[in-house]
N, C-alpha and C positions, 0 to 999 in steps of 0.2 A: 520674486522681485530681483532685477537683478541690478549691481553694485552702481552707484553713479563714477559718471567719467571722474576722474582724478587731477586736481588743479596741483598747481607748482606748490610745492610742501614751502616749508619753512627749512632756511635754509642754515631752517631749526635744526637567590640559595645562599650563599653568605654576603656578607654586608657589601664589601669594595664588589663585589665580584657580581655585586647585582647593581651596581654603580655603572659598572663598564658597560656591562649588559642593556641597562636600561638608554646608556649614553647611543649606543651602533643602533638601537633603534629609533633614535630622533633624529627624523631626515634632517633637519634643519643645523644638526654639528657633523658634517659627512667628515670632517678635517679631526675632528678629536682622536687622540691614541682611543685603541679601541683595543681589548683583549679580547684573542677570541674564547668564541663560547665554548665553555669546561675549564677554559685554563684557571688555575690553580690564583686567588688573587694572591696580594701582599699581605692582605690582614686575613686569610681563612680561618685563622685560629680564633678569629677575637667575636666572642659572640656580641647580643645584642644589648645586653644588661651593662658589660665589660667595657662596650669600647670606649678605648682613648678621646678627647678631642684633639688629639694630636695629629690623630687619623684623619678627621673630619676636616682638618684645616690643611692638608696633605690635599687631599681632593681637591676643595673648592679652589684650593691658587692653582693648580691646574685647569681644571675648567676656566678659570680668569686666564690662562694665556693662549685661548684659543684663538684664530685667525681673525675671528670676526670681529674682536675688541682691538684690534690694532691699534694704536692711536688713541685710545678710549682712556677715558676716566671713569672708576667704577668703583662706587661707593657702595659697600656691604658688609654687613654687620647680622650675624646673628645670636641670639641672647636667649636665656635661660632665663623666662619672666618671674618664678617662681622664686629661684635662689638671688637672680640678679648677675651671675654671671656671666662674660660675655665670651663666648665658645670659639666666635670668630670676628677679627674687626681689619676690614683694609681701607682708608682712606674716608673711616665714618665721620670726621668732621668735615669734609671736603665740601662746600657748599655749589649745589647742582641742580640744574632740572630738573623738575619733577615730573611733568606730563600731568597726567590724569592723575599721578599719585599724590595730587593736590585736595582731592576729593577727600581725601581720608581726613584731611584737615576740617574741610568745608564742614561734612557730614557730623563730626566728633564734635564740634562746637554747634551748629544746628538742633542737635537732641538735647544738646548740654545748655543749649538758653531759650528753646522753643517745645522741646519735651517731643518725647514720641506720641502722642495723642492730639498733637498742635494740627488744628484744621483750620484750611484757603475759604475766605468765604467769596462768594459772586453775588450781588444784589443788581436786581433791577427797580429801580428807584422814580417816582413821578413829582414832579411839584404839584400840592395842592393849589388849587384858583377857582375862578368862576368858569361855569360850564355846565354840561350834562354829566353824568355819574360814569356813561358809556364811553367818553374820549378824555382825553388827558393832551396838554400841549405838549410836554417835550416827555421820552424816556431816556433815563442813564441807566446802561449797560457802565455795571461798577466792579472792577478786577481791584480783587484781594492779594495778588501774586499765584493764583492757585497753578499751579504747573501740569493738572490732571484733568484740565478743563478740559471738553469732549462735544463736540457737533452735537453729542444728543445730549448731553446738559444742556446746551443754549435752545434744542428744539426741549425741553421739559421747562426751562422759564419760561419761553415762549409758553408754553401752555398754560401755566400758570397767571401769566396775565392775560391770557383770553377768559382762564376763569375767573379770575377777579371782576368780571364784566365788561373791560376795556372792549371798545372795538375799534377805535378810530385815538392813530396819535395825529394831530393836527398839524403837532409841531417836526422836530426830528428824533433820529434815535441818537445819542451820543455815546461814543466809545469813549468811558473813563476808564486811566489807566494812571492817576496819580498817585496811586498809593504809593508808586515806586520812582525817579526821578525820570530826567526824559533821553537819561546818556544811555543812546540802544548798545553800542558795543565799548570791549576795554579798549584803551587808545591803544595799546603796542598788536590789537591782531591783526592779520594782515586782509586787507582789501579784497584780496583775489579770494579770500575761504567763503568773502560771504555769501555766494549762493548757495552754497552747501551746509547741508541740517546740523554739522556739530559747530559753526558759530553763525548761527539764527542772532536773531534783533532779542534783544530783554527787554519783553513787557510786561508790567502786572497781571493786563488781557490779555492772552495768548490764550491760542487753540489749541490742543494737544491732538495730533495724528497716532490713530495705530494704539495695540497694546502697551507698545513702551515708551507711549507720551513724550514723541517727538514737538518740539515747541515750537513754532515759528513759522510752518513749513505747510505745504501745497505736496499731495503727490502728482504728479506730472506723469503721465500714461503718452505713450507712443506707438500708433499700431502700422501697420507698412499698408498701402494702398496699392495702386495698379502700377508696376514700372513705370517710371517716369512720373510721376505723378507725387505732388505731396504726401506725405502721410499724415494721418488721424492724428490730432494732440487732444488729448482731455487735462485737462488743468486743473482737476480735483476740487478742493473744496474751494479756493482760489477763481473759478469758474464764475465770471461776471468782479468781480475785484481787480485782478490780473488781466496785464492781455499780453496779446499773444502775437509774435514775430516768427510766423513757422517761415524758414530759410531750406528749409531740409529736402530731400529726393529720393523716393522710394527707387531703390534698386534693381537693377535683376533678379531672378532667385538665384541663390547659392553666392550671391555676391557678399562683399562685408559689409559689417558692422560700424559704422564712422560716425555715429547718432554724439552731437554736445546738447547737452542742455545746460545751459545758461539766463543769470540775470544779470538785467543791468544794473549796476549799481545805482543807489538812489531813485527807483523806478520799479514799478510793478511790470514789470514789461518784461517774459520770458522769452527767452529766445532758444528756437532748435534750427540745427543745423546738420551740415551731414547727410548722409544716405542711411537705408535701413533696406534690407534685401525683402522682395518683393512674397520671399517662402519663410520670412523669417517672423520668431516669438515676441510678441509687443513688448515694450522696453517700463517699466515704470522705479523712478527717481524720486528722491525726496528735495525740492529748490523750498528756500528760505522766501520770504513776502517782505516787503520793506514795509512798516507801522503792523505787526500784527496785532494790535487793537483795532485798525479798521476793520481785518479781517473777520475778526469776531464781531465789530457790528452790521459788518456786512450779513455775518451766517444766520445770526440775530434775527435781524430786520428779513429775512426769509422767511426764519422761520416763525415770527409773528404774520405772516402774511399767511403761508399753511393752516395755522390755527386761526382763519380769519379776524384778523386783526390788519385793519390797514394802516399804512403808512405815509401820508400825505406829503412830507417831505424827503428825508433822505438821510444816510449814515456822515456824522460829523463828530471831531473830537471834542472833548470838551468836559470840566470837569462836572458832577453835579454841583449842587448848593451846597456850601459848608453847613449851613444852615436847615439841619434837618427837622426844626420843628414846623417847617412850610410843605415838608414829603411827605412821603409814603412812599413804603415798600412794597411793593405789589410781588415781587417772588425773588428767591436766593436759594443759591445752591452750596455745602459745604462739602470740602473732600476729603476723601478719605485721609486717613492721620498719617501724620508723617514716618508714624513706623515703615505703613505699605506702601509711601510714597517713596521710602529709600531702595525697595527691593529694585525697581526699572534704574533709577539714579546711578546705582552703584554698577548693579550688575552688568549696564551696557554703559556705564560713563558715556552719563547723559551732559551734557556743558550746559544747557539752559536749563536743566533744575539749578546744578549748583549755582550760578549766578543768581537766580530767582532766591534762593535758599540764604545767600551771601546779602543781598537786598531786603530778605524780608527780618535777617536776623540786628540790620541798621533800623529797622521799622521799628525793630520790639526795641531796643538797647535805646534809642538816639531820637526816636521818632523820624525818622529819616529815610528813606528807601534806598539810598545812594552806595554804590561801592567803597566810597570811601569812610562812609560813618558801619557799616557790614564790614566792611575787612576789619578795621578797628575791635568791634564788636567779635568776630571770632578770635582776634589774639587774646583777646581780653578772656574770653571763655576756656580757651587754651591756656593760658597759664593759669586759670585759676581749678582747671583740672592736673596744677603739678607740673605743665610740660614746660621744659627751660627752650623759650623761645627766642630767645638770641642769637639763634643763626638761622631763623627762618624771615624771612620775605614774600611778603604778600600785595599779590597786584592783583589778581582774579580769585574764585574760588571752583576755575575747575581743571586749573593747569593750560590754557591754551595758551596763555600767555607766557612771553618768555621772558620776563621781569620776575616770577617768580624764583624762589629759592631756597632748598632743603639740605640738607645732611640726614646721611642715612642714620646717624646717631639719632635726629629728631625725631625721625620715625619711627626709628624702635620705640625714642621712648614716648609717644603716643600711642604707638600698639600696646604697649606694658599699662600703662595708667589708665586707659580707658579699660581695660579687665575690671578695673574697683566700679567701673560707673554704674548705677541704677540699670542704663540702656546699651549697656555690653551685649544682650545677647540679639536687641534687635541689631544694632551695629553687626554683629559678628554675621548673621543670618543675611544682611544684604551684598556681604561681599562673595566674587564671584569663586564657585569652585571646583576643582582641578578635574578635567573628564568627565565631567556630569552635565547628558546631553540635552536635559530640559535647558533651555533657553533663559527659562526663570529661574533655575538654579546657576548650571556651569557658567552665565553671560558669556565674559569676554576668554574666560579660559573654558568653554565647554570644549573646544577642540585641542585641545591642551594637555598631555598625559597621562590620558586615558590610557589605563592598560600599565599604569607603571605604578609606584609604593604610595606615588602620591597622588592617586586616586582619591577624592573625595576624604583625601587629609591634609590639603592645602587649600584653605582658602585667603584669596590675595586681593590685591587690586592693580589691574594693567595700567599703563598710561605707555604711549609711544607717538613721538611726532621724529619727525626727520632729524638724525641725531639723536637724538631721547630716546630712552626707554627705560622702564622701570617695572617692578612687579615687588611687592612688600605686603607682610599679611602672617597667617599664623599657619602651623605645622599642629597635629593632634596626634597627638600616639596612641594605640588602642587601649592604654590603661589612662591613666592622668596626665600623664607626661605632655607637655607642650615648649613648642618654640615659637618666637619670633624672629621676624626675618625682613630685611629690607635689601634690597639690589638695584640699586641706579646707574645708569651705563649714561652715558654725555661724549659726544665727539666722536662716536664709532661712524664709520662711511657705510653706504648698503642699507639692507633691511636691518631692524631689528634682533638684537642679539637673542632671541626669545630663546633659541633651542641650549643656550648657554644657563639661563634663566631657569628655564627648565629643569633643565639637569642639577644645578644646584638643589632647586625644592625637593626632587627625587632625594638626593642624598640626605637633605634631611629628615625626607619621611622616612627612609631605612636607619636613620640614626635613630629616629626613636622607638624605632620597632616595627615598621609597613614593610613587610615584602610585595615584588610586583604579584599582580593577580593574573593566578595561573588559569591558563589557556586564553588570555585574551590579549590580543593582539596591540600595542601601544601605539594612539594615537601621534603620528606626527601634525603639523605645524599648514595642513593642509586646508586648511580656508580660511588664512592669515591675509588674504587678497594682499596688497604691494608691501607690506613688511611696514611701509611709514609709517599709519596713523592707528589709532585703535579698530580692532576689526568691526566691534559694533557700527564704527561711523561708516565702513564700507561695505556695510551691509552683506558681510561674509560668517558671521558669528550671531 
C-alpha cells in the first residue's frame, strides 16, 4: 500500500568508541563529529561495570547540540529506576509537547481503572411487540466503544440473527453509538487532518480496517485505466455509504504520479484528483468517513441481507430503548481484552483507540463517554498510581492535540511507578521495540537501530508532529540492570530530530552493557517517509 498524499502539518568495542561508531552510521545525524573507525576513544579505559555518568552526560550534551535541534527545546532525563537516581537531567521540568507520547498516559491509566482483561461489547438489540416470531420492527446495532470491531464481526451478528429466526426487519436498522457522547473530534485539531486515518471521527460504532484496527476509515483503491481516461476508484468498505467525485486522468505510461484523495469535510463525498500514469501500480489510501456509525450500520444492514435477512427500511441513527425490559438481544460480540487491544494501539500510535480508551475510561469513572469526564478520570488514575501531576495537561488522549502538555520529569516518573503495577508487563510488552522487524513487535521503531547496542533493548514510544517529537521508554541490560528515559524535542525546523534520539538510546544501551551486533549492518532512518508525523500514520513503518 502505498503512503497517502500528505496534508499541511501543524504548524505544529569499547563503550564511547562504539557511540561514535554507532553515531557515523545513522544517516539521519550526517553532521555529528564522528571518530573515525579504530581511533582510540576518550574513555577506552573505562569498562562496562566502571563507567562514570560523568561520561554518559559528556555524550548526551553533545548529541543535544547537533544541527538539527537548533532552536529546539529538548527535555530529557534519564534515571536509574531502581536506585532513583537521576544519571542525566536537561530542562526536565520544561513543560512541552508531547506527540504521541501522550499515549503512555492514556494507556497507564486505561489498565489502571479498566484492567487488562476489560472487554468492548456490540449488541444487536430488537424491541419485543406484536407480530410474527420471523420479523421484528426495528434493529439497534449497539457500540460499546469497541475499537477491534471488524466487517466480519458485523457479518457474524448478522448471522446470528438470522439464526435467531429473524427474517424480515419491518422497520429500520439503527446505528447506536451513545455510549459515548456525540463530540467526533477534540476542538484544537486541525480541519484539514480530517480526511486522513490518524484523526478519524470518535465513535462508540466504528469499524476497524486491516490488522491494526484503523478506526474510522474506508480504504480507497485507485487503478489507472486507458490514457486519458478516468481511473478505477473502489471505495472499500465505504462502497454504497460514500460517494464518489472522481476528478482524476489516467496518464501516459511513464508519466507521474499527481493522484489527491480527499474528503470533504462534513460530507461522505470523496474526492480524487490528479493523474495516475497509464503503466502505473494502483494507488490504495486509508480516508476517514464522516458518522462512522453509519458506516457500520450500513456494513450491518448488508450483511443481514447476505444471511437472508431483509430489510424493509433503511440505516438510521438512533438510540435503542433505555428500557430494556421491552428487548431482546438477538446476538453481541465481545473483544478481545485490553491487554491485546494495547499491542496495535501502542505499537503503531493508533489516535482513535486512545480517544475511544480516554471515553470509555469517562463511561467507567463518571458514567459519561465524554473527553472531558475521560481526561478527568485518567488524572485521577494517574495520581493515584503516585505520579505528581502538576505539570501535566491534558486535552486529548493521544497527543494530536496541541493543548496538551508534559515534562520529561513526568514521564520518567510514570515510566518508574508503573514498574510496581499489577499490568507492567502487559504495558511494557505493547511498547514499540528498537530494530525488530515484526511489525507487531518493532511498530513505529522497527526501522530504527537495527544493528546498533539498542537492538531490542530499547523499548520506547514515538510521537512526532511538525515541531514535536519525542521517543521515552525503557533501556534493559543483559543482566537486571535497567533505565529510563525520556527525550522531547519542541521547536526544532525540518524533520524530526529521530537520528539524534537514536543515538542517545544507543548510548544508553552500551551504558548498560549492549554492544552493537556484530556483522549486522545498523539500520538508518529509511522508511521514516517526510520526518513530520509518526511513520505508522504514513504508512511507511
Amino acid at each position: 500500500m502505498e503512503a497517502p498524499a500528505i496534508p499541511r502539518k501543524h504548524s505544529p568495542g569499547t563503550r564511547r568508541g562504539a557511540l561514535w561508531t554507532v553515531t557515523a552510521a545513522l544517516v539521519a545525524l550526517p553532521l555529528l563529529p564522528v571518530a573515525p573507525l579504530g581511533a582510540s576513544p576518550a574513555h577506552a579505559d573505562t569498562d562496562a561495570a566502571g563507567e562514570r555518568p560523568a561520561d554518559l552526560r559528556e555524550d548526551i550534551d553533545t548529541l543535544l547540540r547537533h544541527s538539527s535541534l537548533e532552536g529546539a527545546v529538548s527535555g530529557v532525563v534519564v534515571s536509574d529506576p531502581d536506585t532513583g537516581e537521576v544519571l542525566y537531567s536537561r530542562d526536565g521540568g520544561e513543560r512541552l509537547l508531547p506527540a504521541s507520547n501522550m499515549k503512555l498516559f492514556t494507556a497507564a491509566a486505561a489498565l489502571e481503572v479498566l484492567g487488562t482483561d476489560h472487554t468492548f461489547s456490540t449488541e444487536v438489540v430488537a424491541e419485543r411487540g406484536p407480530g410474527h416470531r420471523r420479523s421484528v420492527e426495528d434493529l439497534y446495532l449497539v457500540g460499546g466503544g469497541d475499537p477491534t470491531l471488524s466487517e466480519g464481526d458485523l457479518d457474524e451478528l448478522a448471522a446470528e440473527v438470522a439464526g435467531s429466526g429473524v427474517r424480515v426487519v419491518r422497520g429500520d436498522v439503527h446505528a447506536d453509538d451513545t455510549w459515548f457522547d456525540s463530540e467526533r473530534l477534540v476542538d484544537d485539531w486541525w480541519p484539514e487532518d480530517e480526511p486522513y486515518a490518524y484523526s478519524a471521527q470518535i465513535s462508540a460504532l466504528t469499524v476497524a480496517h486491516g490488522e491494526r484496527h484503523d478506526t474510522g476509515v474506508t480504504e480507497v483503491s485507485v487503478s489507472p485505466g486507458s490514457a486519458g481516461e478516468p481511473p478505477e476508484v473502489d471505495l472499500g468498505a465505504a462502497e454504497g455509504y460514500a460517494e464518489l467525485d472522481n476528478q482524476a486522468r489516467t496518464g501516459a505510461p511513464g508519466s507521474g504520479n499527481t493522484l489527491v484523495v480527499d474528503r470533504v469535510l462534513g460530507t461522505n463525498t470523496i474526492t480524487v484528483s490528479g493523474a495516475i500514469p497509464a503503466d502505473g501500480a494502483p494507488v490504495a489510501v486509508l480516508r476517514t468517513v464522516h458518522e462512522p456509525a453509519g458506516l457500520a450500520g450500513h456494513l450491518f444492514e448488508q450483511a443481514l441481507e447476505r444471511h437472508g435477512v431483509e430489510v424493509v427500511g433503511g440505516v438510521e441513527f438512533g438510540g435503542a430503548p433505555s428500557d430494556r425490559s421491552g428487548a431482546r438481544v438477538l446476538a453481541d460480540h465481545e473483544s478481545p481484552g485490553l491487554g491485546e487491544i494495547l499491542v496495535p494501539f501502542m505499537k503503531f500510535s493508533n489516535n482513535g483507540h486512545a480517544e475511544m480508551l480516554v471515553k470509555s475510561i469517562g463511561r467507567e469513572t463518571a458514567d459519561e463517554g465524554s473527553w472531558d469526564a475521560g481526561l478527568a478520570g485518567v488524572e485521577k488514575a494517574l495520581t493515584g498510581l503516585g505520579v505528581d501531576t502538576s505539570d501535566l495537561v491534558l486535552n486529548d488522549g493521544s497527543g494530536l492535540s496541541r493543548g496538551n502538555l508534559v515534562t520529561a520529569d513526568t514521564v520518567v516518573d510514570l515510566l518508574t511507578r508503573s514498574r510496581d503495577a499489577s499490568w507492567y508487563g502487559t504495558w511494557r510488552e505493547s511498547l514499540p521495540v528498537a530494530g525488530k522487524d515484526d511489525p507487531f513487535v518493532g511498530g513505529t521503531l522497527r526501522y530504527r537501530m537495527g544493528g546498533t547496542a539498542a537492538e531490542g533493548a530499547v523499548s520506547a514510544k514515538t510521537g512526532t508532529m511538525t515541531g514535536v517529537s519525542a521517543l521515552s521508554g525503557y533501556v534493559s541490560g543483559p543482566g537486571e540492570d535497567e533505565l529510563v528515559f525520556s527525550i522531547v524535542n519542541n521547536g526544532h525546523s525540518g524533520p524530526a530530530p529521530r537520528g539524534v534520539q537514536d543515538a542517545i538510546a544507543v548510548r544508553l544501551a552500551e551504558y548498560v552493557g549492549h554492544a552493537s551486533l556484530a556483522g549486522v549492518r545498523p539500520q538508518s532512518a529509511r522508511a521514516e517517509g517526510g520526518g513530520e508525523l509518526e511513520c505508522s500514520w504514513e504508512l511507511t513503518c
